[in-house]
C-alpha positions in Angstrom: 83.0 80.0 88.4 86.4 78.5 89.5 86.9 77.2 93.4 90.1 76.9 95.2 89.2 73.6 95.0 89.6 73.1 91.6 93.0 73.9 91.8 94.2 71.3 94.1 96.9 69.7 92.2 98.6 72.6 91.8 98.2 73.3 95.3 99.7 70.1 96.6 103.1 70.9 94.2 103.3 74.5 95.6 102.4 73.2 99.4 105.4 70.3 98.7 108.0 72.6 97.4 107.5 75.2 99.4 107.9 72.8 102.5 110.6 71.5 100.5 112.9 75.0 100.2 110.9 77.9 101.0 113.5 80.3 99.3 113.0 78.1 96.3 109.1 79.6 95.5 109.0 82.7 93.2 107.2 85.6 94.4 104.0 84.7 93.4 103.9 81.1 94.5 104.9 82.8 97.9 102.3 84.6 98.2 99.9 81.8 97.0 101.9 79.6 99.7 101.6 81.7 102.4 98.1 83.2 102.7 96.7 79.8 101.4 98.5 78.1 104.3 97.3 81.2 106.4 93.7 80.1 105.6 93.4 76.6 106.0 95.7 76.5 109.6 93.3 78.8 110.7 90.1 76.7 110.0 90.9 74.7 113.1 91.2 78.9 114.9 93.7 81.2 114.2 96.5 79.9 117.0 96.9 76.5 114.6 98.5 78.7 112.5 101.2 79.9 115.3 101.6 75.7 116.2 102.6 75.4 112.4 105.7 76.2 110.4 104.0 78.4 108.5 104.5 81.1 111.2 108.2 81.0 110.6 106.9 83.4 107.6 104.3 85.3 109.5 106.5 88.5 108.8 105.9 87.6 104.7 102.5 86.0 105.0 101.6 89.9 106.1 103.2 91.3 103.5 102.1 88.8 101.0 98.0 89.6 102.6 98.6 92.8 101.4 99.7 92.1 97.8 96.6 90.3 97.0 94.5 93.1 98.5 93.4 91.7 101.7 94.8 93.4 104.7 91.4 92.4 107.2 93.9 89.1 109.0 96.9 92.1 109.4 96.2 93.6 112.6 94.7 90.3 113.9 98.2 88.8 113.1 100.0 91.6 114.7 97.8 91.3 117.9 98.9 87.7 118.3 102.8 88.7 117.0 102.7 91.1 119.6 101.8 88.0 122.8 105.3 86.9 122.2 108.1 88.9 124.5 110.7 90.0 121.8 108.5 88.7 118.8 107.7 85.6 117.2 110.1 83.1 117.9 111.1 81.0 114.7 111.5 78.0 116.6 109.0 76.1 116.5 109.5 74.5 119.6 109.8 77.2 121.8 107.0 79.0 120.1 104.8 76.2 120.8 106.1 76.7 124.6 105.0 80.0 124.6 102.1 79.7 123.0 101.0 76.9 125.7 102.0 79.3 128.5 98.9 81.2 127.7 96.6 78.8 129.5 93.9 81.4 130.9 90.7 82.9 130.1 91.9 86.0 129.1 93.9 84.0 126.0 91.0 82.5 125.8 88.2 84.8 124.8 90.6 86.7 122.5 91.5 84.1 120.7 87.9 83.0 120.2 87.3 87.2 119.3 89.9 86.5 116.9 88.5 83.5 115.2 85.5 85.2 114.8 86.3 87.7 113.0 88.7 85.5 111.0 85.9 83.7 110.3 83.7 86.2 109.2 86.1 87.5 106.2 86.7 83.5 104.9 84.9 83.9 101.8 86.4 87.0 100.7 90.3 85.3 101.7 89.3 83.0 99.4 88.2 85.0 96.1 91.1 87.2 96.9 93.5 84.3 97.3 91.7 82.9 94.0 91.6 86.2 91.8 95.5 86.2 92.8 95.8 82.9 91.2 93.9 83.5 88.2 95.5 86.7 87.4 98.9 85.9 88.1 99.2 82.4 86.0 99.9 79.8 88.8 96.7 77.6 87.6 99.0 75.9 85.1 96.5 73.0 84.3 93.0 75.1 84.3 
């Protein structure tokens, strides 16, 4: 049985060129791209994600959760969206700004609720995020 890990490579090219010129991916790397990145920001708890770039695609990392069949992150993703006053901000500066302006308890214990339940779905983000690799072609070498 196949493991995200065994396609790394090809990971690494998508990761680079979607850093690179995000409009530049096709839809299918962009959903690879996104809920890949979604996954691995979020090892270190969900708000790494939000300290990333790769929140300046939130909006298309939930749509793209939803293309491979895996819509469990959504409405933890909307719950943060909805901390910041107008939205997320795509600046990743000011984001960040934000995001350290929520320095109490109360942040806190949600976010470590969140995480948890992020947590408890990992596996099953990652044979979704595989199955969506395998079916659509991106494992070019395997």
């Amino acid at each position: 049985m196949k493991q995200l890990i065994d396609f790394q490579n090809e990971w690494e090219i998508l990761a680079e060129k979607g850093m690179a010129d995000y409009s530049s991916l096709t839809a299918d790397e962009r959903v690879w791209y996104n809920c890949h990145s979604l996954m691995e920001q979020a090892d270190s708890g969900i708000i790494s994600f939000y300290y990333n770039e790769s929140a300046d695609h939130v909006n298309d990392t939930i749509e793209d959760l939803g293309k491979i069949g895996f819509t469990e992150p959504v409405e933890l993703l909307k719950k943060i969206n909805g901390l910041f006053p107008g939205g997320i901000v795509p600046d990743l500066e000011k984001r960040n700004e934000i995001i350290n302006s929520w320095d109490s308890e109360e942040y806190n214990t949600m976010f470590e609720e969140i995480d948890d339940k992020f947590y408890g779905f990992k596996k099953q983000f990652t044979v979704k995020i595989l199955d969506f690799i395998m079916d659509k072609g991106l494992a070019y070498s395997k």
